[in-house]
N, C-alpha and C positions, 0 to 999 in steps of 0.2 A: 434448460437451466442446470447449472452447477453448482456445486458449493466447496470455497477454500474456506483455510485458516489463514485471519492474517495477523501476524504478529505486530506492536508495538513497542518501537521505543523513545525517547526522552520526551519530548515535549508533544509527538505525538500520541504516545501513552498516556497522559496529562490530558489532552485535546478530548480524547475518546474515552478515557475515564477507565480502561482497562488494557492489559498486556498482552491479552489477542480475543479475538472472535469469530465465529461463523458467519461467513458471509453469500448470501446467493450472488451471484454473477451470470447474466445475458450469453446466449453460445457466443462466441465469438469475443465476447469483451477483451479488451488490453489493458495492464498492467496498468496503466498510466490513466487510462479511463476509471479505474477503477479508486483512484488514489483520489482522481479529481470528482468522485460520486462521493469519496468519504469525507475529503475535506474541502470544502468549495473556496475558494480564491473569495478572500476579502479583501477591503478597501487595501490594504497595505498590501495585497498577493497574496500569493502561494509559496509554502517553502520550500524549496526547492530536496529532493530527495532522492536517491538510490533506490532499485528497482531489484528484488530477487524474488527468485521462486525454485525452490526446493532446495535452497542455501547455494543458490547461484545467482553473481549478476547478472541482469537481462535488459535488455532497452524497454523504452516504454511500451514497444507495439507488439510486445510480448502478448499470445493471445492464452489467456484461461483457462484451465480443464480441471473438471470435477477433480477435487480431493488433492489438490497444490495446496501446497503453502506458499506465503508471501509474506514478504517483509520490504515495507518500505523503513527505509535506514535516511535519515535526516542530519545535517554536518555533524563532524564533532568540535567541539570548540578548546580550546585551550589557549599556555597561553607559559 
């Protein structure tokens, strides 16, 4: 077992009700595993989001280790 920081922002900050937390994570878990344990795909989906850990992009099968951070980053919109 390990534990990151994962950070939040806009609508998923909103979702989780805070702008980061501690989280345990499974040896080996990925990135993208880990996004889809915190936010589960409802009737409409998932949102689709960027993947970093340690303020770098990473793909999803990014694997875990004690004491990362992460940050899933979700579109920005404008206009």
């Amino acid at each position: 077992m390990a534990v990151v920081k994962v950070l939040y922002f806009a609508v998923l900050r909103e979702r989780r009700g805070c702008t980061e937390e501690r989280v345990t994570v499974t040896s080996g878990e990925t990135v993208e595993a880990l996004y889809h344990r915190l936010f589960p795909a409802t009737a409409a989906g998932r949102l689709p989001v960027a993947y970093a850990v340690d303020q770098a992009y990473v793909a999803g099968d990014h694997r875990l280790r004690d004491g990362a951070e992460v940050a899933f980053i979700p579109p920005v919109g404008g206009g």
